[in-house]
N, C-alpha and C positions, 0 to 999 in steps of 0.2 A: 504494500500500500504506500500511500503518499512518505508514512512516516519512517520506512525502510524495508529489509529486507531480514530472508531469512536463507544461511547456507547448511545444507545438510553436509556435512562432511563425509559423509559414506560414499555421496558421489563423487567426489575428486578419486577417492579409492579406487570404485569401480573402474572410473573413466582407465585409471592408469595402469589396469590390473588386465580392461578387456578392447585393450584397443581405440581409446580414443568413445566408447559406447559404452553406456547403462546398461547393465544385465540383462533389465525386463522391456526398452523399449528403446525406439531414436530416440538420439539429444533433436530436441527442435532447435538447438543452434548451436554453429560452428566454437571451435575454441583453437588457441593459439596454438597453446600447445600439443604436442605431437606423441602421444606416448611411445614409446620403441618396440619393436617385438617380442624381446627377452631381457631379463636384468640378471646381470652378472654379479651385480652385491647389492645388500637391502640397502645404500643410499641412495643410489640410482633410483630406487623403486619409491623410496619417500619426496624424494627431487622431485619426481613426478608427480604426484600426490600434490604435494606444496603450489607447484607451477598451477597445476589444476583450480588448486582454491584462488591464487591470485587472477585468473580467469576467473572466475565465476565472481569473485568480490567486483572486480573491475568493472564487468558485465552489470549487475546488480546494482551499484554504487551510479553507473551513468543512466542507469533506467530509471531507477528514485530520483534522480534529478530531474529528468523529463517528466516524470510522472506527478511530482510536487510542483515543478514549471506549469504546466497543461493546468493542475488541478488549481493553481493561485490564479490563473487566468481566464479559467472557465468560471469558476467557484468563490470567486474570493470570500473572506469570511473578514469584515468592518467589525464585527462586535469584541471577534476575541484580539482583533490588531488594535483595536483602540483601548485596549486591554495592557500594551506592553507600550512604554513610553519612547524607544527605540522608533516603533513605527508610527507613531503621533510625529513625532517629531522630522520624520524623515515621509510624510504622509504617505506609504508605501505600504500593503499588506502584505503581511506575518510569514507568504509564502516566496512575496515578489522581492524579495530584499528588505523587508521593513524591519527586521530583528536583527540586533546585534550578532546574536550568535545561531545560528538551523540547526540544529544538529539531527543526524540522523542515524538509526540502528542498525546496526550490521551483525545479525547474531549468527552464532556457529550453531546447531542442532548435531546432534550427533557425534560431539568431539570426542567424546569417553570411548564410544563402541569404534571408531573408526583407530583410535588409539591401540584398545587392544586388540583389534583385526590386525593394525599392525605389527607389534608385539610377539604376535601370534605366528605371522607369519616369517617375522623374522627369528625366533627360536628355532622354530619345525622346518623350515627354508630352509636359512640360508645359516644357519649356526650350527643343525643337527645333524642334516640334510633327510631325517625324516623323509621328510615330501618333496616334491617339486611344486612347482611354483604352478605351473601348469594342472597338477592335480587336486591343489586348493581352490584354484580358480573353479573348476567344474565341480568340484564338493560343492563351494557354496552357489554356484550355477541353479542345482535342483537340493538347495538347501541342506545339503549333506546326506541324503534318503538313502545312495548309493555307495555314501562311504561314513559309515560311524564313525571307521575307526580315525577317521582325519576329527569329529566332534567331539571326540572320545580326548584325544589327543590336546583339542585350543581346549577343551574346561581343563587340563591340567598347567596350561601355563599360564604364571601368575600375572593378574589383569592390577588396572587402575584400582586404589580405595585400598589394597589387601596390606601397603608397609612395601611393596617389591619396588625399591630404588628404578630400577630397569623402565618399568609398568610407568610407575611415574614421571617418569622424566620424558619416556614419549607423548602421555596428554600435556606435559608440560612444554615441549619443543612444535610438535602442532597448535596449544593454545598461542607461543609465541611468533611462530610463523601467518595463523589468523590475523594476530593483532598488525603486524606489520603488514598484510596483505589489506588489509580496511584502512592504514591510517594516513 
């Protein structure tokens, strides 16, 4: 809406994980970045990930601006601008420039699960070698129905909230690459 957006983080995952596409359907729009065909170490595979969100923030960020542009111009709203002395003063509404400061929300959705998807995949990956990269992908493709033992396997490695430094530090280096991707 006018007031911002909302980014799911699973999808930058996905994107980077299946080619550039959403597991369940088309992107209805293009993105810069390219994901590659294979990853040879989990940074690559997070690089992408990250590149991902900074697309879809960018994307996002210049749509809520057109969208708060259109809506101050179609819509304006006198009662709540004459409301803020910024826009008295500059007789302008609240959407059109008449506020000192717009600010607008750019939330992450799903930053925890996409954390220990990753997590996950880099223990069982690219640390164990467990799996291949390629047979995570198609576990979670039909939800794991065809392979337990890949479900069996992520509930054992330690996720976000449990104390696991590791866990941690990945919601924490995605919340930090978010912040810089919105600011």
């Amino acid at each position: 809406n006018m007031w911002g957006s909302v980014i799911n983080v699973l999808l930058p995952l996905e994107l980077a994980l299946n080619a550039g596409r959403p597991f369940r359907h088309d992107s209805p729009v293009a993105f810069d970045t390219v994901a590659p065909a294979s990853y040879s170490a989990f940074e690559s595979l997070l690089a992408t990930v990250v590149s991902y969100v900074d697309d879809l923030a960018a994307m996002l960020i210049a749509e809520t601006a057109t969208r708060t542009q259109n809506r101050g111009s179609a819509r304006p709203n006198p009662f709540v601008s004459a409301l803020l002395d910024d826009c008295i003063s500059r007789g302008q509404d609240r959407l059109l420039g008449g506020c000192r400061y717009h600010t607008v929300i750019v939330e992450a959705f799903g930053l925890v699960n996409a954390a220990d998807a990753l997590s996950a995949i880099r223990q069982l990956v690219f640390r164990e070698g467990r799996f291949s990269l390629i047979e995570m992908v198609a576990a979670a493709h039909d939800d794991f129905r065809s392979r337990p033992d890949i479900l069996q396997a992520i509930r054992h490695i330690p996720m976000y909230g449990n104390g696991d430094r590791d866990a941690d530090d990945m919601v924490r280096h995605l919340a930090d690459c978010f912040a810089q991707s919105v600011h």
